[in-house]
C-alpha positions as CSV (number, residue, x, y, z in Angstrom):
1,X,-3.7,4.8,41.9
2,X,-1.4,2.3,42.5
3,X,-0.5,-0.4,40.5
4,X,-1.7,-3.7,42.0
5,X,0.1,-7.3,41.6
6,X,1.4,-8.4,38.6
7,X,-0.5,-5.6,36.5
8,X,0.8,-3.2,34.3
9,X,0.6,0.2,33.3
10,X,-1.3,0.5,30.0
11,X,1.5,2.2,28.5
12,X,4.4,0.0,29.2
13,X,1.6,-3.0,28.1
14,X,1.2,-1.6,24.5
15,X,3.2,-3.9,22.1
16,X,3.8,-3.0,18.2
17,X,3.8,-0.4,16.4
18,X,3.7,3.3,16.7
19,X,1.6,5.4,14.7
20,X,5.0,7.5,13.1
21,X,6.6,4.0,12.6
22,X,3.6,2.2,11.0
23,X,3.0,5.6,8.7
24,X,6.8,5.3,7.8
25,X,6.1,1.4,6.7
26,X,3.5,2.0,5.1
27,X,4.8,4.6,2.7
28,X,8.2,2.6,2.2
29,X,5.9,-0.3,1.0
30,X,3.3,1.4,-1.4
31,X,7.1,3.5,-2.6
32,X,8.7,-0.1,-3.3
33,X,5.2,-1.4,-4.9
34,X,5.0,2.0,-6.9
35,X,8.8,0.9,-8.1
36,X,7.6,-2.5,-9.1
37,X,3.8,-1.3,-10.9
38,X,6.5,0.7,-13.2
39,X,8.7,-1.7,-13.8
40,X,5.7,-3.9,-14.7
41,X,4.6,-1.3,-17.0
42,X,7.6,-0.9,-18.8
43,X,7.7,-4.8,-19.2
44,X,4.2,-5.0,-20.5
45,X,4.3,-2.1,-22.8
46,X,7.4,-3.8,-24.5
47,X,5.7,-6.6,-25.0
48,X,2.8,-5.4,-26.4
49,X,1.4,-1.6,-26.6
50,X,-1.7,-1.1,-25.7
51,X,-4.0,1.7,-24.0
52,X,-5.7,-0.9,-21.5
53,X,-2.2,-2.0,-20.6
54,X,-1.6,1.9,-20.0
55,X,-4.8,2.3,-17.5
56,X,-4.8,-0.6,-15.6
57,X,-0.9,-0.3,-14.3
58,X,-1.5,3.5,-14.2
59,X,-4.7,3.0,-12.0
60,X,-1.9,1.2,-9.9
61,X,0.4,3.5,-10.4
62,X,-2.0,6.5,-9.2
63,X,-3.4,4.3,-6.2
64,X,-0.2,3.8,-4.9
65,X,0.6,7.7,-4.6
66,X,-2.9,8.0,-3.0
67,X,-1.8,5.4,-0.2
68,X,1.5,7.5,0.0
69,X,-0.3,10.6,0.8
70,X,-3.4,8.8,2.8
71,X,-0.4,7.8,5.0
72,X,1.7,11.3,5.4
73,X,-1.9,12.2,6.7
74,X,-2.4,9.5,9.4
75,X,-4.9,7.6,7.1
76,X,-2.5,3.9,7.6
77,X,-5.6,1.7,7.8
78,X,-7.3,3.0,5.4
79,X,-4.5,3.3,2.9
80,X,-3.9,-0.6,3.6
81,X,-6.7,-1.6,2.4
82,X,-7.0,0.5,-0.7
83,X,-3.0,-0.7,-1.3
84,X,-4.5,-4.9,-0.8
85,X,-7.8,-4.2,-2.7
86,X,-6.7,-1.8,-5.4
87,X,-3.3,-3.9,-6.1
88,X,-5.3,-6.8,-6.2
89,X,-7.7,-5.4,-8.5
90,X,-4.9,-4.2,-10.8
91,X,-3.6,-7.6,-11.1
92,X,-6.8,-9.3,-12.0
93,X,-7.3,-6.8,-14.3
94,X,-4.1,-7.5,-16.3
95,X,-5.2,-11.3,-16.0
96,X,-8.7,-11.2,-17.2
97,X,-8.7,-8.1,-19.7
98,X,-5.2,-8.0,-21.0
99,X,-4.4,-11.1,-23.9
């Protein structure tokens, strides 16, 4: 079949990402957000011990190493959203429960 006009190929037409380079992002970000959920931690916790402080930035902390593996498995979509959703969780927990 020969391609007619001004039409392409589908594979010289597909623009972004490809699945190794968007599972390689997406690890590098929940690493660097794993980094910073630590950091956090370490903050809070010298401010003022407590267990809740503990759970909710170690709920982060564990969600962010499930992201890293749901991506070295090919899960990228999925592990975006539990990355948006959980972080934002995490945050609004510290907001709402933590004094």
């Amino acid at each position: 079949m020969d391609v007619v006009g001004d039409e392409e190929p589908l594979a010289e037409s597909r623009v972004g990402l490809t699945p190794r380079q968007a599972r390689r992002i997406r690890i590098a970000l929940a690493s660097v957000l794993m980094a910073a959920m630590a950091v956090v931690l370490v903050v809070r916790l010298a401010s003022r011990t407590s267990v809740l402080v503990v759970g909710v930035y170690g709920a982060a902390l564990v969600l962010c190493g499930v992201v890293i593996e749901l991506s070295r498995h090919g899960r990228t979509r999925l592990g975006t959203w539990l990355l948006a959703i959980g972080l934002a969780a995490a945050l609004a927990a510290d907001w709402l429960l933590l004094p």
